[in-house]
N, C-alpha and C positions, 0 to 999 in steps of 0.2 A: 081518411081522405084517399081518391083514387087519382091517379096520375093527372087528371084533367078535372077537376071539383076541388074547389074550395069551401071552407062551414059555410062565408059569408059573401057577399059581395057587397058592398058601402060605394058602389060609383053614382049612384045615386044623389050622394051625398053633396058633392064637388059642382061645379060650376067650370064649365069648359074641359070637359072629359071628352067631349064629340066633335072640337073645335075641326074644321079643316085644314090642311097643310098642304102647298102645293109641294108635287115630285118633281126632280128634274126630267122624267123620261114622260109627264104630261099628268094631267089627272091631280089629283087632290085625295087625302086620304086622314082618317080621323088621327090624332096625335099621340102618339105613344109617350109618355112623359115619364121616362126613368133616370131622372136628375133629382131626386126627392131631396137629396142630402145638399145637395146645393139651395132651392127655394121650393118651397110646395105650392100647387093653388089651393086657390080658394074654397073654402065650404058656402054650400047654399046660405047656411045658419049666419056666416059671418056680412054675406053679400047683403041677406035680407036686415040682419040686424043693425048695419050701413045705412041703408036704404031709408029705416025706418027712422032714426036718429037723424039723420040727417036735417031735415025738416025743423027741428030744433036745434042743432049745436049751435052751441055761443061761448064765451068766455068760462072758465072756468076761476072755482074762489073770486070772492068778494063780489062778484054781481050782486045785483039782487033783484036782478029781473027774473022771470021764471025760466027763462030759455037757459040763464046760466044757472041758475038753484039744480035743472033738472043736468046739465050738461054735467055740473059739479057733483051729482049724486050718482052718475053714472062714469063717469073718471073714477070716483071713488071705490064704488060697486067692482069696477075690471081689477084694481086694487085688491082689493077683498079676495075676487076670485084666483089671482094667482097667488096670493099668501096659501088658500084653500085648498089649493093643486098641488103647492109643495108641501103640505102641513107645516106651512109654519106658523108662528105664534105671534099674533097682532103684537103682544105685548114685550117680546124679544127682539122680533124683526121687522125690518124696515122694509116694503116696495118698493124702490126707486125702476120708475119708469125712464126711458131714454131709448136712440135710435135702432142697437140693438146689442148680441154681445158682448162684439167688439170694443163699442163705446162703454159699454158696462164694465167691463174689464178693466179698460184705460181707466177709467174711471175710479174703480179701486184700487187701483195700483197707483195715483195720484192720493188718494184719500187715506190707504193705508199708512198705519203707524209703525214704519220702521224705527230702531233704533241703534246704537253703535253694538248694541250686543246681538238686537234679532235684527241680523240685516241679509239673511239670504231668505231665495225663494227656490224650493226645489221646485219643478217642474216636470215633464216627461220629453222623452223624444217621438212620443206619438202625438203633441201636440196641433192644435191649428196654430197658425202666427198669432190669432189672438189671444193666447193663452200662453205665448211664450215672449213674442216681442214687447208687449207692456213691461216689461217684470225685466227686460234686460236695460230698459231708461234709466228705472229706480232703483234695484238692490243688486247684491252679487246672486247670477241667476246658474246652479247648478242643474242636467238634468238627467234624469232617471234614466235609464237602459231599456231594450226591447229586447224582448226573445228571437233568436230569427226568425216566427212566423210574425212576428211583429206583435205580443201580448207583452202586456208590462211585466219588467222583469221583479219580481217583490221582494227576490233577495238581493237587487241593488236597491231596492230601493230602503231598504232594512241596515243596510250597511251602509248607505247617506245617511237616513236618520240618527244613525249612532257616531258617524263620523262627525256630524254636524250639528249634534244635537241642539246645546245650548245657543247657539247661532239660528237656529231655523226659527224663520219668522211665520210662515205661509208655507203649505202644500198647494201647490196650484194644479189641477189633474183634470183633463176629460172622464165625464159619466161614460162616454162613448165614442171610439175615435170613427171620424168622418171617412175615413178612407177603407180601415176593414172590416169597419162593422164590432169589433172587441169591447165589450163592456167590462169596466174597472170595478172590482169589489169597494167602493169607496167608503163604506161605515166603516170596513175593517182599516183600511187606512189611516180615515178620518180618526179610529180607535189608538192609533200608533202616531200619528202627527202631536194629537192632544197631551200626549205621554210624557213628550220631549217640550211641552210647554206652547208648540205651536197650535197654528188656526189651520181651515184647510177651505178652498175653493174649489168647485165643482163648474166646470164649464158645462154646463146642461143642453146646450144649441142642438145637440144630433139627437143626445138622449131624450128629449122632453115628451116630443113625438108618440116616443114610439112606446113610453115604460113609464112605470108610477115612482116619482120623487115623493122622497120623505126625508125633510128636513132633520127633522127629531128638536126635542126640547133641548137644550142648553145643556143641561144637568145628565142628559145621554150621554155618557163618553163616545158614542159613536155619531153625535151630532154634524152635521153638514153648519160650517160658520157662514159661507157665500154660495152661492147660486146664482147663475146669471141661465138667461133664454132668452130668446129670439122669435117672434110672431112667425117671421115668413118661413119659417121653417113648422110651425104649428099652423098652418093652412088658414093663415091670415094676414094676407098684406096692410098694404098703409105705416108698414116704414115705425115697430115699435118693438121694444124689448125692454128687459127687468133686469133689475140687479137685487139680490132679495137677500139682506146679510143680517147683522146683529145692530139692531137699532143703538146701544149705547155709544159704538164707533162713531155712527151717522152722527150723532148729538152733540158732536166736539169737533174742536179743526175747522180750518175755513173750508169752506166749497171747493173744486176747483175750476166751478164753472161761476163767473159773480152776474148779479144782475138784479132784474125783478122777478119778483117773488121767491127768491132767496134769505129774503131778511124780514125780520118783526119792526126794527127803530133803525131810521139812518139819521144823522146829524153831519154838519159839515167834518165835525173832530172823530163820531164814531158809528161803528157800523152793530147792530146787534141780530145776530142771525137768524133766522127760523129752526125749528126742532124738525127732527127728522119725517117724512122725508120732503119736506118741502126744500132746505136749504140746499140738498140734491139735485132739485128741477127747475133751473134759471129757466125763464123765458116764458111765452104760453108754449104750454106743452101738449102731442101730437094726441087730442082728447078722442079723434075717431080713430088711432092706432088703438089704445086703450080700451075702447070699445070693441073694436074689432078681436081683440086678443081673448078677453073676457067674452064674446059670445064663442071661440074656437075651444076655450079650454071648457066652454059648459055644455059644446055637441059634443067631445073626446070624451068626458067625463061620462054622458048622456049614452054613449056607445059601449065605455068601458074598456079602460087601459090594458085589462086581462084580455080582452077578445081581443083590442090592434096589436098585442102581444103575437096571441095565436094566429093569427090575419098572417102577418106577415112569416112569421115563422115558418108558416106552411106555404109561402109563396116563392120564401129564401130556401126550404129545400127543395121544391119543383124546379127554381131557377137552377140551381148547382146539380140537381141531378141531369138537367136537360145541358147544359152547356159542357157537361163531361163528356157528351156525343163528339164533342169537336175535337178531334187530334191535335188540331195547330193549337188550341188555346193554352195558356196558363193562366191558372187563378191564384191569386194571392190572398196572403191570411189564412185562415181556414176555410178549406172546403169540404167541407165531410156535411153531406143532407143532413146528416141524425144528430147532427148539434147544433141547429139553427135556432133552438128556443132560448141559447147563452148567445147570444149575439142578434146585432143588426142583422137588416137587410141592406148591406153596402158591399157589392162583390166588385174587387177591381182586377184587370184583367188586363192581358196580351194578345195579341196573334202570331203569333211568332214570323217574325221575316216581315212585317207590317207596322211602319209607322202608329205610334197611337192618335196622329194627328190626322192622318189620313181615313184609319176607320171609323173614328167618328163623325168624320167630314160626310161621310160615304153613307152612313145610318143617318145624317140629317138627310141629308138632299135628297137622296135616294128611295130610303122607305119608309121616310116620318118621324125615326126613334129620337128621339134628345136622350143623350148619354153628357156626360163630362170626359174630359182628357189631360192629360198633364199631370201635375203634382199637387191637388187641392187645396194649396193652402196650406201642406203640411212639408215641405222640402227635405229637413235633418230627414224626417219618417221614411221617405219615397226610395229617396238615396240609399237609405240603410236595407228598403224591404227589397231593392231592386242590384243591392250586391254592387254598387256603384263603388269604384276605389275611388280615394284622395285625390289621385293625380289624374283618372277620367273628370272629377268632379271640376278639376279644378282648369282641366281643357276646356269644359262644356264654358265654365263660368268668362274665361277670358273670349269666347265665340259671344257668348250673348250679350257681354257689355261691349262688342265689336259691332251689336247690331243683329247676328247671326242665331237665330234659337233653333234653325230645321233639326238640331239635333239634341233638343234638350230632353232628357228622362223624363217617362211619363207612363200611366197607365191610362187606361181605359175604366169608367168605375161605374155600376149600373146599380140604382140603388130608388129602392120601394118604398112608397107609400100606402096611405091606407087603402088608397081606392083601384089602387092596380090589381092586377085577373090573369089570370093562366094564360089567356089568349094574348095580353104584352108578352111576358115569358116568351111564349110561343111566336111573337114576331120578333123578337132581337135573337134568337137561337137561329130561325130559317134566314135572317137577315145575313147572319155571322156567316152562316153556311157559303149562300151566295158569294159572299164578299171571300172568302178562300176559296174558291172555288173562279174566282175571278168574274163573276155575275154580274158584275157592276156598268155602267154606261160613260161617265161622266170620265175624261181626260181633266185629272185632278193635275193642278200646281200649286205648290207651295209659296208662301208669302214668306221670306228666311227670316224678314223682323218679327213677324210674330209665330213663325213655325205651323200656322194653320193652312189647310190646302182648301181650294175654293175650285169646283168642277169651272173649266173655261167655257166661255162662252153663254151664261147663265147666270141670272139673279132675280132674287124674288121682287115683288111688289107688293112692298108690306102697305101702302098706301089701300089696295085693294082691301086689306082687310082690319084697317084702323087706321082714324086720323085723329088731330087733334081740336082740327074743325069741328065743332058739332053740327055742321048744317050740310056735311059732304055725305053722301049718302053709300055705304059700303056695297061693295060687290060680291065680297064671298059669301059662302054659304051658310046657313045657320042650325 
């Protein structure tokens, strides 16, 4: 690869890659979407495959019209294909579908089998909250160490396991933390969880994307017990996600969601449940998420998790060799180009002397870019990567429940999908430039309750470019 070529380009692929955005200093300009690790869009494959189902969704189980027979064999089918994606084993594991994550998470951690003896959960401090605050409801929740560039520490985590042994119920750990991009050796883990008698979870949401999951058989000692993913992070909206674990768990205990289609036999005196995974999925469940998910995991597949591997890898080091042009920046986690193929594409970042509320205010309005700011969802993480003391932390915390966040810790965090190109690269780097260099137009003020600055005297009209009317006829561009 030469400074400016990539093997591949996939923008093809996506739906609203060319979208319009208006600038504050006038004009409109196509969108640069480097927020990957928070939601991705859509693929064409997902839009059309919507599109076309559509026409027939209906109920899902026990219809017996053909609209629900085929809706129901197509639920079933997106099923199939994400046991497929993770290798796992119909016969082991259970799919439970729900909204996404997060709810999967909670979800497991309501379902799981603690007891007086396995009743902690180690966890990491590279967490998202979904993968840490579940687990501090239900058991006693220890958590793991970071290195200071922020990679998991293995020899704390080696000496919990042995501290903790007989007590550890659950490993709960990211495939890949959302903020730097670090991917966890988790067989090997998963190898040492099992050791001490525990199970181990794998929060998959960041990882799914972008790398090949392998659950493994049972009888692996290096087997994966839980996996959870997330659609709108696999470049498929409509609002769905998996919890993908060991079916025999599923088959016992009540729900903790009750309802219909939860159960086999109800009587006024008793309740008799459904076998997995239906006793999981109360309600009618989100059968074009489903759909949608199952057509994203069958383009990804169809392109091949080795190439979005290489895709980005070689995008993640174009980004980090080109953002080391900038004096003022700092990058966190690792930044070295020539070891982008172990990790994400999630660089988080500084300006030094520069609000992070303020530069990413300044890359919307300004020149298109969607970036993220702030603490992702990972707070212990941010605090630790960002050298934050106790008693700063603990200034910031008494300003924000005063109403006051203009000063809360936070990075900047730019982070790739499949479809992005050297030439994004290329506009958040002259963007960055600009904006040190003081380039910018927009007399920015801050809002102190939520810390975000908004250019005065300026706001869009999203009206112009979506309603909810369907009969209002749009004005932007297409």
């Amino acid at each position: 690869m030469n400074n400016r070529t990539l093997h591949h380009n996939y923008r093809e692929l996506f739906i609203g890659t060319d979208s319009m955005v208006p600038l504050l200093g006038g004009g409109q300009r196509a969108y640069v979407n480097l927020d990957n690790a928070a939601s991705t869009p859509p693929l064409k494959a997902v839009g059309q495959a919507v599109h076309n189902f559509l026409p027939y969704y209906s109920s899902v189980h026990r219809g017996t019209g053909f609209k629900s027979l085929l809706s129901t064999h197509f639920y079933e089918s997106a099923r199939e294909a994400v046991l497929g994606f993770l290798n796992a084993d119909a016969a082991e594991h259970a799919c439970i579908f729900g909204k996404n994550t997060t709810e999967a998470i909670n979800k497991l951690a309501h379902r799981f089998p603690f007891n007086a003896e396995r009743d902690i959960v180690l966890t990491t401090m590279m967490e998202h909250h979904s993968n840490d605050l579940p687990w501090r409801g239900v058991a006693k929740t220890v958590h793991i160490g970071v290195t200071r560039d922020g990679q998991l520490d293995e020899q704390d985590l080696d000496r919990k396991l042995s501290m903790y042994a007989k007590h550890v119920a659950l490993v709960a750990i990211t495939g890949a933390s959302n903020v730097t991009g670090f991917i966890n050796p988790v067989h090997q883990i998963a190898e040492k969880a099992h050791a001490v008698g525990a199970q181990i979870l794998v929060d998959c949401a960041q990882f799914a994307p972008h790398r090949k999951i392998n659950m493994r058989r049972l009888s692996d000692p290096g087997h994966l017990d839980f996996v959870t993913i997330s659609a709108h992070k696999m470049y498929a909206p409509f609002g769905t996600g998996a919890l993908v674990g060991r079916k025999e768990m599923f088959e016992r205990g009540d729900p903790d969601v009750r309802g219909g289609g939860t159960v086999m036999i109800v009587t006024v005196d008793d309740v008799v449940w459904a076998e997995a995974p239906e006793r999981d999925e109360a309600g009618s469940p989100n059968t074009v998420g489903a759909v949608a998910l199952g057509a994203a995991i069958h383009q990804l597949q169809e392109v091949g998790m080795d190439n979005i591997a290489q895709h980005e890898a070689e995008l993640t080091s174009y980004a980090l060799t080109r953002m080391q042009e900038l004096p003022d920046i700092r990058i966190y986690g690792d930044s070295n180009p020539a070891t982008t193929a172990d990790r994400l594409g999630s660089i988080p970042f500084i300006l030094n002397g520069m609000s992070h509320f303020q530069v990413a205010a300044i890359l919307g309005y300004e020149f298109g870019i969607g970036v993220r700011s702030g603490c992702f969802c990972a707070h212990p993480y941010l605090l630790y990567l960002m050298n934050v003391s106790q008693e700063q932390a603990e200034v910031t915390r008494n300003s924000m429940l005063a109403g006051d966040r203009s000063n809360m810790p936070g990075l900047i965090r730019a982070s790739f999908g499949l479809y992005n190109t050297i030439e994004d690269i290329d506009a958040l780097v002259d963007a960055l430039k600009r904006i040190v260099a003081g380039g910018y137009e927009g007399e920015y003020i801050q809002d102190k309750s939520s810390g975000e600055y908004i250019p005065q005297g300026w706001s869009p009209d999203f009206e112009r470019y979506f309603s909810l009317q369907p009969a209002n006829e749009l004005q932007a561009d297409t």
